[in-house]
Structures are given as C-alpha cells and as structure tokens.
C-alpha positions in Angstrom: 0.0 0.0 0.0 1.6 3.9 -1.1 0.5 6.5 0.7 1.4 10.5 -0.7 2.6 12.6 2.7 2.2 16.4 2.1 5.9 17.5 3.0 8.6 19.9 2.3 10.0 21.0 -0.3 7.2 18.3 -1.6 5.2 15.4 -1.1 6.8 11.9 -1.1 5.5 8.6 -1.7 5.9 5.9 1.0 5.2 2.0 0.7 3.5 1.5 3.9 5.0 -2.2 3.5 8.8 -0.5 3.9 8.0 2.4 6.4 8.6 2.6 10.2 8.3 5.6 12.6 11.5 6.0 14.6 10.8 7.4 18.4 14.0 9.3 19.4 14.6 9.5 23.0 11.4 9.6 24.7 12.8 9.1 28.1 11.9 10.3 31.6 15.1 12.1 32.0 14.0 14.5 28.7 10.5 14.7 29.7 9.9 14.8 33.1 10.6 16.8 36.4 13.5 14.9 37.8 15.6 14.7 34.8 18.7 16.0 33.1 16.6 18.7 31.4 15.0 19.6 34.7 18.3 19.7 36.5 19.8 21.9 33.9 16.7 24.3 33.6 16.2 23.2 29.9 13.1 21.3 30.2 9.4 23.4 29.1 6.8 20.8 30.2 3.7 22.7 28.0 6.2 22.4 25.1 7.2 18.7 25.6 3.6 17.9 26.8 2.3 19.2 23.3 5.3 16.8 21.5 3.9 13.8 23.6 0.9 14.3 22.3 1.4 14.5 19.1 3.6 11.6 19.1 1.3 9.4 20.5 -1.2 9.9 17.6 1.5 9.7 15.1 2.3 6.4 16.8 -1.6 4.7 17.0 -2.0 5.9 13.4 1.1 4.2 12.3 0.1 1.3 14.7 -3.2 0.7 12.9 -1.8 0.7 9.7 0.5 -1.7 10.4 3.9 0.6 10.3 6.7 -1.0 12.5 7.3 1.0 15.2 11.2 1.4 16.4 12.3 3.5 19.9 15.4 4.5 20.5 16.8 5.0 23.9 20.3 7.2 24.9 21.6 5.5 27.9 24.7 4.2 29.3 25.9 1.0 31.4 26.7 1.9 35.4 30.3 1.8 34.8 30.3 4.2 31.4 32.4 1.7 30.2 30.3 2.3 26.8 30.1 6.0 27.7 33.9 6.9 25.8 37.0 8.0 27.9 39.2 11.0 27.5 39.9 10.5 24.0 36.3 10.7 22.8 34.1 13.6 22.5 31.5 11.8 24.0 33.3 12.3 27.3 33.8 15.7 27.2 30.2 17.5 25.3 27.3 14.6 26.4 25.9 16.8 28.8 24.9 13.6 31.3 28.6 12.4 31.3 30.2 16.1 32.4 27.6 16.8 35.0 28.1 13.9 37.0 31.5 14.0 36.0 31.8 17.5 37.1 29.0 16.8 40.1 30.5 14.0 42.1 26.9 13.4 44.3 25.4 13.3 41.4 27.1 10.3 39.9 24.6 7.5 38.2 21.5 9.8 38.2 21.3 10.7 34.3 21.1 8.5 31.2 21.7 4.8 33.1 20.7 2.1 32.1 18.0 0.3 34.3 16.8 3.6 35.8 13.8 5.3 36.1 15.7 8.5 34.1 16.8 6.4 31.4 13.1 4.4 30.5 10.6 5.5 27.7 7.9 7.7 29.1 4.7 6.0 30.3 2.5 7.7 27.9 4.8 5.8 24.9 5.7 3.0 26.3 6.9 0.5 24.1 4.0 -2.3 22.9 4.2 -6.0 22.3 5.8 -6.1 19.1 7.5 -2.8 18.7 11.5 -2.5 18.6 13.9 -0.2 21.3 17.1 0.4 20.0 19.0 1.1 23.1 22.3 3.0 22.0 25.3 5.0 23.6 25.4 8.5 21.3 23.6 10.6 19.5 22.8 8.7 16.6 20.7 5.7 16.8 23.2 4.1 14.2 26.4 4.3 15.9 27.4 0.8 17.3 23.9 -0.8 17.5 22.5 -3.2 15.5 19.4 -0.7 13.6 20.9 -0.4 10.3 20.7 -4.5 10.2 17.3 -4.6 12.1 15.6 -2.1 9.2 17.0 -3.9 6.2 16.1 -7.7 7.8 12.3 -5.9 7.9 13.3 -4.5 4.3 12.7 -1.0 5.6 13.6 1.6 3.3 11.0 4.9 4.3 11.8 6.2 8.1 9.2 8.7 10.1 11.2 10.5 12.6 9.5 12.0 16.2 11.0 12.5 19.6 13.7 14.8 21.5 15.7 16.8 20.6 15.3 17.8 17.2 18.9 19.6 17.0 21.0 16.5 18.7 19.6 13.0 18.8 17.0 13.5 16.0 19.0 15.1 13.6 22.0 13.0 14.0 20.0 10.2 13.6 17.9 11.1 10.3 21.1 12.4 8.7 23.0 9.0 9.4 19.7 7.3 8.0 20.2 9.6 5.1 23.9 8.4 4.5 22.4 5.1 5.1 20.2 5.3 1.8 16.5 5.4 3.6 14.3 7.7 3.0 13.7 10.3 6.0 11.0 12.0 7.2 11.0 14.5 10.1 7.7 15.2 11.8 8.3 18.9 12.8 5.8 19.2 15.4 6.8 15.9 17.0 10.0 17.0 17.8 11.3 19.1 20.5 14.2 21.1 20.3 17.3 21.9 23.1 18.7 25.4 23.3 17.6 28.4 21.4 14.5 28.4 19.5 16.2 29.1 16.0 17.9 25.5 16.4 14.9 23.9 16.0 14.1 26.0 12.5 17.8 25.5 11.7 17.2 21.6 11.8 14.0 21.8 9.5 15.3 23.7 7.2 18.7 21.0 6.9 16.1 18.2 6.2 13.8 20.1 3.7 16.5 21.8 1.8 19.8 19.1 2.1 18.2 15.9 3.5 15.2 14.6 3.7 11.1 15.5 4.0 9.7 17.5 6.3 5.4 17.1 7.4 3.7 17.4 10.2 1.7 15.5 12.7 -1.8 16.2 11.1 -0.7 15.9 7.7 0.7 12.6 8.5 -2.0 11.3 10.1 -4.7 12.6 7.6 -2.9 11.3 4.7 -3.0 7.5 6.1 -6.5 7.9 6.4 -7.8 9.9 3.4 -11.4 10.8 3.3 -13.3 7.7 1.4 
C-alpha cells in the first residue's frame, strides 16, 4: 500500500509495507521533572507535553496501519564503560557524562541504564511487538545493531519524532540519510534543546539538504484519506 505525505519542499511517496516511525529519545530524564533537562533548567513541560501528544497519535495511526514501530533510547551501562573516555568527545560534550562527572553526588543519576531517568515515558511505552534500540550516542546508528534490524524488515521509508530535534534526531535522520533510507522529520513531534532558531535551523537542513519535512496532522490525515 503507497500513501502520498504532504511535505517539504514536496510530497513523497511511502510503501506503507517499507516504512517505520523511529521514536528518538522519549525518556523520563528529557520529559519529566526529575531529569537532566529539569536539572539543567532546559526542560518546558507545556512544550514537551504538546510533543507527547502529538507523538502518540502519530504512533496509534502508524500502529493501525501496520507501520513497524522502532524507539530509540540514549543511555549508558553503570560503569560508562560504553560512555567513551578521555579521547572521545563523547566524554567531554554529552551533557549527562560532564555533569556527574563535574558533580561528584550526582554520579549514576542521568542517562543509566536500568533507571527510572533512562526508560521511555509512560505515555509511549513500548507495545508488544515494537523494537527499542538502546544506543550509547547521538545517533541511533552508531554501534547498534538498527541499520541490520531495518534492512532484515526490508525498511527503506523512516518517520522521525521525539527529542531533541537539533541532537539526537537530527543525527539520527542524517545517518539514516547516508544510510540510503528515506527520512522524514515530523516537525511538530520533535522538540528542540537550546535556542529556539535550532529547531528551525534543523528543519530547514532536512527540507532543503536531507530529507522530507510534514507534520503530525498531515501525516496522520494522509494514512486515512477521506473515502
């Protein structure tokens, strides 16, 4: 089944067969009072509240259609062994790693695995069936096995939602780009950290260098057209 999604800088043509919505980084610690963004005075909860939203209707449309859903989740393992050491950038910009580097007492609060800060939101949890991509930096394809999982499920169209538009999402769609899929960013299902121009800045990369931009009710209306 093809389905035409309105989009930027135009529509595109996806096999419904070959599609799946990528969640990026729907966790507690992004979301919720309690968490890194919290901590660090970055997190708007009307703002993120409206991206759950959205998200979850994205998700139970693509759910009833049959579209593979995939969730990605940024964490790390209690010892950081997979976190990088001194020689990796990782170390030194991941804003989890240098404040509890930086903040001894605050040492295994952010982005571990097993923890309440690292799990997906309640509102998205994961269903029987769906795929979480657990995974140690930005992208979702650095050193996990989702390149493999998508073209096993001969994947080649990817919807993209989640937090934050500028970091995780971005580096994620471009590597998907690089990759040879076929993204799609949902605008208004993503959330952006830092200045509010970031998050135009990171639209205007997809639409113009790499990939389709739509949004939530264009999305969802075009897998259910009027009959």
């Amino acid at each position: 089944m093809e389905v035409v999604i309105p989009a930027k800088p135009e529509r595109i043509k996806l096999d419904i067969n070959r599609t799946a919505v990528i969640v990026v980084d729907m966790q507690n610690t992004f979301c919720k009072k309690g968490g890194i963004f919290d901590y660090l005075g970055a997190l708007d909860e009307t703002k993120v509240k409206h991206v759950i939203d959205r998200d979850k209707k994205v998700i139970e449309a693509c759910r009833r259609k049959g579209i593979k859903v995939v969730y990605l989740r940024m964490g790390y393992r209690p010892d950081l062994s997979d976190a990088g050491g001194i020689e990796s950038p990782n170390y030194w910009k991941e804003k989890g790693l240098v404040l509890m580097r930086e903040n001894p007492e605050l040492k295994g609060r952010f982005l571990i695995n097993g923890t309440w800060d690292w799990e997906i939101i309640d509102e998205l949890k994961p269903q029987q069936g769906d795929t979480v991509i657990n995974k140690s930096r930005y992208s979702g394809f650095v050193n996990t096995g989702l390149d493999e999982i998508l073209k096993t499920q001969n994947i080649k169209y990817l919807i993209f939602l989640g937090l934050v538009t500028n970091v995780c999402v971005e580096s994620t769609l471009r590597d998907a780009y690089f990759h040879e899929y076929f993204p799609v960013l949902v605008s208004d299902g993503c959330g952006n950290f830092g200045p509010e121009f970031t998050q135009q800045a990171t639209i205007w990369n997809v639409t113009e260098v790499f990939g389709w931009v739509t949004t939530s009710r264009d999305f969802i209306q075009a897998l259910n057209p009027p009959r």
